[in-house]
C-alpha positions, 0 to 999 in steps of 0.5 A: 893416808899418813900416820903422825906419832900414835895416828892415823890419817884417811883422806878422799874426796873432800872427807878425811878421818882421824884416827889413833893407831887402833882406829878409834876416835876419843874427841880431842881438840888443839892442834890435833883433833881427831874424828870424821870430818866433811865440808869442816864439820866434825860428823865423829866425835867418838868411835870406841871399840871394846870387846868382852868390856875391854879395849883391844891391845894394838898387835899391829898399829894402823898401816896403809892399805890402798887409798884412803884406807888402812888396817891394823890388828887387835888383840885382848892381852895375853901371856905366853902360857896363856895367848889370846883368844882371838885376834881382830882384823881391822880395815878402815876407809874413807870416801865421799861423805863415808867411812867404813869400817870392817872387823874381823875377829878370828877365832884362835883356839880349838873350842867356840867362843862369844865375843861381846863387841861394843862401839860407843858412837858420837857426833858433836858437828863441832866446826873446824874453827871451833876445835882449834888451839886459839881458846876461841868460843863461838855462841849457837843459839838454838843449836838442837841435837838428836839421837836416833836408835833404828833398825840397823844402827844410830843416826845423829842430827843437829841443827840450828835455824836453816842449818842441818847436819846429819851422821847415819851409822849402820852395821851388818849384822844388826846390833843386838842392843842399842843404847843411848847415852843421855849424859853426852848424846853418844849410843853403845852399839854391842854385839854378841858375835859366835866365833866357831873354832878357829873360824871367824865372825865379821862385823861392817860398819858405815858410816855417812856423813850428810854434811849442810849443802848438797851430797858429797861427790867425789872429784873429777879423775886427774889424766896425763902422764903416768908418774917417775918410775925411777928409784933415785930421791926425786922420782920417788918424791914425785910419786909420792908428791903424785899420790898426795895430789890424788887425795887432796882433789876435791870437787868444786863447782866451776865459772858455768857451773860445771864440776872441776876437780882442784887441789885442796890446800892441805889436811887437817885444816884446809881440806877446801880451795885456797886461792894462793895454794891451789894456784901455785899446786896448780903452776907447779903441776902444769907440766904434768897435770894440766886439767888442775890449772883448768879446774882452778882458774874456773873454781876461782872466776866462780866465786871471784869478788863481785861487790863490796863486803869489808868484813870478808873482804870481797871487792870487785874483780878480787881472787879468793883466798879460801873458802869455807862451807861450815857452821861458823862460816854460814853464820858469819861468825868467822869471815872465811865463807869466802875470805878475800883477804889476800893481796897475791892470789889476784896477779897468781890467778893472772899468772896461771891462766896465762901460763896454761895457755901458753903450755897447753897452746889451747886459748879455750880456756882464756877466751872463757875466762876474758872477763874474769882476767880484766876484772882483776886487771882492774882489781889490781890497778884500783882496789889492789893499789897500784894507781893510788900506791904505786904498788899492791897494798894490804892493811891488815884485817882485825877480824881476819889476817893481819898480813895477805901474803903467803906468810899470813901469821901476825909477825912475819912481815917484820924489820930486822928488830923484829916488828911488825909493819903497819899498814898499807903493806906492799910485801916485795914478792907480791910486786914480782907477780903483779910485774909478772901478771901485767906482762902475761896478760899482756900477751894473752890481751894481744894474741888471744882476745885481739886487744892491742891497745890493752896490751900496750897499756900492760907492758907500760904498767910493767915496765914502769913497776919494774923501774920503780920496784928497785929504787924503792926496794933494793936495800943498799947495804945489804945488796937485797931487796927489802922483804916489804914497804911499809905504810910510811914508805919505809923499807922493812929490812929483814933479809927474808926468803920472798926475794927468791920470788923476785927471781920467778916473777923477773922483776929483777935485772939479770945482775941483782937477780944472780946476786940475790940467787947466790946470798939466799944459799949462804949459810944463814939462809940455807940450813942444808935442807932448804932456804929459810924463810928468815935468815938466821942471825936477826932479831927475829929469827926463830927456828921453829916459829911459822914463818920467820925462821922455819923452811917451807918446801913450797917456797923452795920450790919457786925460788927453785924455779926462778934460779933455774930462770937466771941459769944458776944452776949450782945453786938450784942443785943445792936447793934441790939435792937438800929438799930431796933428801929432806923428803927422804926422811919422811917417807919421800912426802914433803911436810907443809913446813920444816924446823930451820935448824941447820943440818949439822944440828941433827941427823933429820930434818927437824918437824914444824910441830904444826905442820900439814900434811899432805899439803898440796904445794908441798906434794907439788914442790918436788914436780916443781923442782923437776921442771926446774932441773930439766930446764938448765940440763938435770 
């Protein structure tokens, strides 16, 4: 639960409300949409609460309460002669495809009163992308509503040729009357509620959520070691880091059809498992939280690329980059149902298993896996491009991504003058995880699966992308690498926070790796809270824009983890000591993104408008920077 401004935020288990700070739901759209969403449909639109024909004045706005819950009290307005009759005491929760909501409407006088409580309720089913700020339409063809009055409260239905959602709302007591809008298809559920003298009448709501697909579950418990107890900024970043975690795991279905818990990208917009971001949550979390890493790998080899489909993407052997489960995706009206639009989650998935097996010393899971790791061995060297290109490649996607590395948004793969690099684009951090892929998979091929021949293969294949990796991509004049090589070849030369990448991966000799350790906390990188993702000073730069200028904790968080693998320890405290006490400021939760304004320009951290939150790997970004310090000594 988080509250953003005059909102509320309920998540668990794949489902997540939100709410303004008396708990209701006015159907907005844009950058911020609230309602009850599941599996990226929106099962309530409206969720508005009068009493006696008023709305209730907010006495105490929605606070957290418990996992996925909160409170908040209301009032009718009074006056100091005159105080209010009564007050309402309201909790509401989210779980599996549910959410509830208990009121409570004390009595504060002497004589009996009648409360008349009226919730108007509607459910659009609008999807996900559909209430987004883009002035996009979808056509739905077809698309059928229904409201349904019943004993205990509404149900509302939707469809559209095999697709079907449905809403139910119950309540207890029963409602005195149930009326229909006609106009918009939304019901006024009202109560006459008798309040004795200083006594109380409760009223319980729930609502389910029967999203398309099979019923909601909830996710697979996490185990392993209990989180920090300490008080200092970090423990307390981890714990809250910990807590997000919890809520952000969602059910998924593994490579034998198991069910695995994974880290769900991040709330609002991608409450579902992302390549990219649920491998490196996972990463950051090995230490502590294995069975993410396990539930991952699985969840991904699930739905790893089997043919060919040029519009989402898929290829042989290729890792996920996210999927969808809504409407649009259904129809192929969005090509996100599952989208391979990424160039690193394919070396990233490598990566991964490798390192659970090594940190688990159990090769179980890489044994499971053999085929789905020379798939995308093969992935790599083929249709990734390392044979034809010498390197991972993408061009961009008209009808999905224009870049597929993490710094997805159109721009922001860019030279110093601020274009954009056509295409095929080979972005310099995913070259560190192909180098890093290669040589991991390598060991696993030689220990675990008894393959020498395909180890030596690998260890070649990395040793020859290394020496070709700085000859192609070290910027002379800038002693750094460049952020990517575009199709003509050329380099593209803005001084980006990827090079940090380079570091974990150790595609860079120890000297260039130092070099470039000590340039990205200079101050045009470093604002003071943390490395930007462009350095200030070029064209380009843009301290509130999504990726060329503003601060992602999860991107400090494996630069962290590569300068504590060349031992630049100084520099790694910085980094965390600022990322730290940007977390302080928000409550010890670390935003999916922060404003790159330097430190002295304000007394916070300056919001990204747009950013998630919780989101996984930034909730992991603090265990990231843990693992970090304790290797080169705290």
């Amino acid at each position: 639960m988080s509250g953003t401004g005059a909102r509320v935020q309920l998540v668990r288990d794949a489902t997540f409300a939100h709410l303004t700070a008396d708990g209701s739901i006015t159907g907005t759209r844009g950058t911020s949409p609230d309602g009850l969403f599941a599996r990226d449909a929106r099962h309530l639109s409206r969720w508005q609460l009068t009493v006696d024909g008023d709305s209730p004045f907010v006495l105490s706005p929605a606070a957290p309460s418990g996992e996925g819950a909160a409170e908040c009290v209301l009032t009718p307005e009074g006056t100091r002669d005159a105080p209010p009759a009564y007050a309402v005491f309201r909790r509401q929760a989210v779980a599996a495809g549910e959410f509830t909501d208990a009121l409570r409407i004390v009595g504060s006088g002497a004589e009996p009163l009648t409360a008349e409580v009226t919730l108007t309720v509607g459910a659009d089913f609008a999807d996900l992308f559909e209430l987004r700020a883009d002035d996009r339409a979808y056509a739905k063809p077809g698309a059928e509503y229904r409201t349904t009055p019943t004993a205990t409260g509404v149900e509302f239905g939707y469809r559209r040729e095999d697709w079907y959602a449905r809403t139910a709302v119950t309540a207890d007591p029963a409602p005195d009357e149930v009326e229909v809008q006609q106009a918009d298809g939304s019901c006024r559920l009202t109560w006459r509620l008798h309040v004795p003298p200083h006594g109380q009448a409760e009223l319980r709501l729930r609502t389910e959520a029967q999203p398309y697909g099979p019923p909601l579950t909830a996710a697979p418990g996490t185990s392993g070691a209990e989180g920090p107890t300490g008080t200092d900024p970090l423990s307390l970043a981890c714990a809250k880091g910990l807590d997000d975690l919890r809520l952000l795991t969602i059910p998924a279905t593994g490579v034998d059809g198991e069910t695995v818990g994974v880290p769900a990208a991040g709330i609002p917009w991608f409450l579902t498992l992302f390549g990219r971001d649920s491998l490196l949550t996972s990463y950051f979390m090995l230490p502590y939280r294995p069975e993410l890493a396990a539930g991952t790998l699985s969840a991904l080899a699930a739905v790893q690329g089997e043919r060919y489909d040029a519009y989402s993407g898929e290829q042989p052997g290729r890792i996920v980059h996210e999927t969808r489960l809504g409407e649009l995706a259904h129809f192929r009206q969005v090509p996100y149902g599952r989208y391979y639009g990424a160039v690193d989650a394919t070396p990233l998935f490598l990566v991964l298993l490798h390192a659970h097996w090594a940190r688990t010393a159990d090769d179980t899971l890489a044994r499971r896996l053999e085929a789905h790791a020379r798939a995308a061995v093969a992935w790599m060297t083929g249709d990734g491009g390392l044979d034809e290109h010498g390197y991972l490649v993408y061009s961009p996607d008209p009808d999905g991504l224009v870049n597929q590395n993490w710094k997805d948004s159109a721009g922001a793969v860019c030279f110093k003058d601020g274009r954009q690099a056509e295409g095929p684009i080979a972005v310099c951090e995913a070259q560190g995880y192909a180098y890093d892929a290669l040589r991991r998979t390598a060991r696993v091929a030689e220990e675990v699966w008894q393959d020498p021949s395909l180890a030596r293969e690998l260890d070649a294949r990395a040793d020859d992308l290394r020496a070709r990796f700085v000859r192609d991509f070290w910027l002379a004049d800038d002693d750094f690498p460049a952020l990517a090589l575009d199709g003509k070849g050329q380099q593209v030369d803005a001084l980006a926070s990827d090079a940090g990448h380079l570091l974990w991966s150790g595609i860079l000799d120890e000297d260039r790796a130092r070099r470039v350790g000590r340039r990205l906390v200079e101050p045009d990188f470093f604002s003071g809270w943390a490395i930007r993702t462009l350095a200030a000073g070029q064209l380009p730069y843009h301290p509130l824009s999504y990726h060329r200028g503003s601060a992602w904790p999860h991107d400090n968080g494996v630069i962290a983890l590569g300068l504590a693998r060349y031992g630049l320890a100084d520099e790694l405290r910085k980094v965390a000591a600022g990322l730290t006490e940007a977390a302080a400021h928000h409550g010890y939760r670390l935003p999916e993104v922060l404003g790159g304004y330097e430190r002295a320009a304000s007394a916070r951290p300056v919001p990204y408008p747009h950013s998630c939150s919780p989101q996984a790997w930034a909730a992991a970004t603090p265990w990231a920077l843990r693992t970090a310090l304790e290797s080169v000594g705290g």
